[in-house]
N, C-alpha and C positions, 0 to 999 in steps of 0.2 A: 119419535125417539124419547125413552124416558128417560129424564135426568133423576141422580141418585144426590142424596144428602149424607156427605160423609162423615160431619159432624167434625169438632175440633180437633180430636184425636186423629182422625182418617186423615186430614187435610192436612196435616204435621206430616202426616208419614206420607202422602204424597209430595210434599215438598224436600222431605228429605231425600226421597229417591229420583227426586228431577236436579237437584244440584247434585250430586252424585253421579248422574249421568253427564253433565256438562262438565264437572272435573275431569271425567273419562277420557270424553271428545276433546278437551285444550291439551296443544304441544304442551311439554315441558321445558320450562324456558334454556336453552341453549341446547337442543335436540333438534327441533326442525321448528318447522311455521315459520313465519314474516317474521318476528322474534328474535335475531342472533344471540347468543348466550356469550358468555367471557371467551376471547380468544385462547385457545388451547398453546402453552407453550410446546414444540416439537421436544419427543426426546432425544439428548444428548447436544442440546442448544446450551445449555451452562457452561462458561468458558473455564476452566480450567485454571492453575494456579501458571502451569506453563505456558499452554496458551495467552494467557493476560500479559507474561512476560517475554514472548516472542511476539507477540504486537510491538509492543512498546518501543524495543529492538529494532523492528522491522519500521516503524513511523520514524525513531531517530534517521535510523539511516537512511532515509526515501527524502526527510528535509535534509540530509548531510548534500546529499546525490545533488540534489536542488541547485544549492544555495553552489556547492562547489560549481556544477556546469554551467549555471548562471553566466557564473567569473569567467569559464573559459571561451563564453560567446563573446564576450566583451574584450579577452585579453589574448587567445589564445592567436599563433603566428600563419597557423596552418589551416587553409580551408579547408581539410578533411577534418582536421581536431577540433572547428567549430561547428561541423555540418554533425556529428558525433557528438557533442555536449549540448547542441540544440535537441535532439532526438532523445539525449536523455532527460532534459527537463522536460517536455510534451509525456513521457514516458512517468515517469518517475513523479510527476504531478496529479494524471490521472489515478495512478496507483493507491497513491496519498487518500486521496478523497475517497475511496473507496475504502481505504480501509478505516478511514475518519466513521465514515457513516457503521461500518460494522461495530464500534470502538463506543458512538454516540446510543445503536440501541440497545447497549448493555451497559453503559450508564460507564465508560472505561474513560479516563481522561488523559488521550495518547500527549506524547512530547509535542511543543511547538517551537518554533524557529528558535528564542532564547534559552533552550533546555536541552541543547546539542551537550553530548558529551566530550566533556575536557580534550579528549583525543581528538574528536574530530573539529571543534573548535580549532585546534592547532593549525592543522591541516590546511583549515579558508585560510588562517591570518594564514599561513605560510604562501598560501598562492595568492592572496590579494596584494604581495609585497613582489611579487616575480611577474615579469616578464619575456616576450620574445619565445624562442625555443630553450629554453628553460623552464618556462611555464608549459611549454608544451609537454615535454619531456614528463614533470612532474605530475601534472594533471594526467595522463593516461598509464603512467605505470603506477599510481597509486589509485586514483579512481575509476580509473576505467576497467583497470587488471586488479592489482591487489583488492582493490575495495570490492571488486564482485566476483574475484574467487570465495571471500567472505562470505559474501551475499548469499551465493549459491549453498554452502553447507549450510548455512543458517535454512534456508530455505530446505533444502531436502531434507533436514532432521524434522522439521515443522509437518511439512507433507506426510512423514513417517507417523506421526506422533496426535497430530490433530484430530481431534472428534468433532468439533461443532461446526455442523455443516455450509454456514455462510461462510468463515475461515479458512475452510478448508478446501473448497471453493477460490478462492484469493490466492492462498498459494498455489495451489495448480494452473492457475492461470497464468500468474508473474514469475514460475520458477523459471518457464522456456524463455521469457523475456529479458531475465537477466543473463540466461548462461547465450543468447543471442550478442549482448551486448558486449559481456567479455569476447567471445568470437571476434567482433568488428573491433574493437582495441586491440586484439592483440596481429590485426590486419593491417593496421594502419601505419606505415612506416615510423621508426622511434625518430623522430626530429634531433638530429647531430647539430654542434655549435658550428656555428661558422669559421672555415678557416681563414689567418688574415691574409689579406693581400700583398704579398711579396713582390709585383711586380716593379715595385719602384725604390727598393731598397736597393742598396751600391752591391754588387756581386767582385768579389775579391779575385776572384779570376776569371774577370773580365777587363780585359788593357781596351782601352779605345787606341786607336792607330790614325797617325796623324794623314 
């Protein structure tokens, strides 16, 4: 085999056309190879000016839900109306966290326990001052019915209107669970005051006979 002398020039241009070749042969970095390239943001992931503000909304009310059925495991008279406020903190908890986490990867910083809105602030102090079937009464035609016929429109305009797909995602998940739960309040007999007991009060026309 004869070997050839290519001299300084020749030997220039064969190195240039062997890194040229190995440029060729390497992935481009975030294409394929061992290599992964910067995560691709999905499109229509950008949350919205509504979106941001139907979160926020929806986190208030999910700690309102909380903190109120909380009180009514502890206070409420009726073992359906605490078997019902149990269900919805287990409920209304996991929800939270889920949408915590959608909230955390967009950098959103939802409501916490001390950032309840005025109105629903009202509401706890009103039921952590009542008890008996009064507290029953007000906890389920306010929380359990009024508060999530809210819920529910809140929700189905969100469903209608949502584009980014983790969110959107969340409300279709949690809308059949809220309009589930109004269902079972509005199942649950309203708890009447107790009437008092007259049997020992004097009855005017009644004579005792000797």
């Amino acid at each position: 085999m004869k070997a050839y002398w290519l001299g300084p020039f020749g030997m220039a241009a064969w190195l240039a056309c062997a890194s040229a070749g190995l440029q060729a042969a390497t992935p481009a970095a975030g294409t394929s190879g061992d290599m992964p390239g910067p995560a691709r943001v999905p499109a229509g992931s950008a949350l919205t000016a509504t979106e941001r503000s139907f979160m926020t909304r929806a986190a208030a009310s999910g700690l309102y839900e909380v903190e109120a059925s909380t009180l009514a495991t502890q206070k409420a008279a009726s073992p359906a109306v605490k078997a019902f406020a149990d269900m919805l903190v287990r409920h209304h908890t996991d929800a939270n966290s889920e949408l915590m986490k959608i909230g955390s990867q967009h950098k959103i910083a939802l409501p916490a326990r001390a950032q309840l809105p005025a109105a629903k602030q009202a509401v706890i102090n009103r039921l952590s001052k009542s008890s008996g079937t009064g507290f029953d009464r007000d906890y389920l035609r306010t929380v359990g019915i009024a508060d999530h016929q809210a819920d529910i429109k809140l929700f189905e305009q969100a469903s209608r209107t949502t584009r980014n797909p983790a969110l959107k995602a969340w409300v279709d998940k949690n809308l059949p669970v809220l309009r589930q739960h109004l269902s079972q309040a509005q199942q649950i007999p309203q708890p009447t005051a107790a009437l008092p007991d007259n049997s020992g009060m004097h009855n005017p026309h009644h004579q005792e006979t000797s």
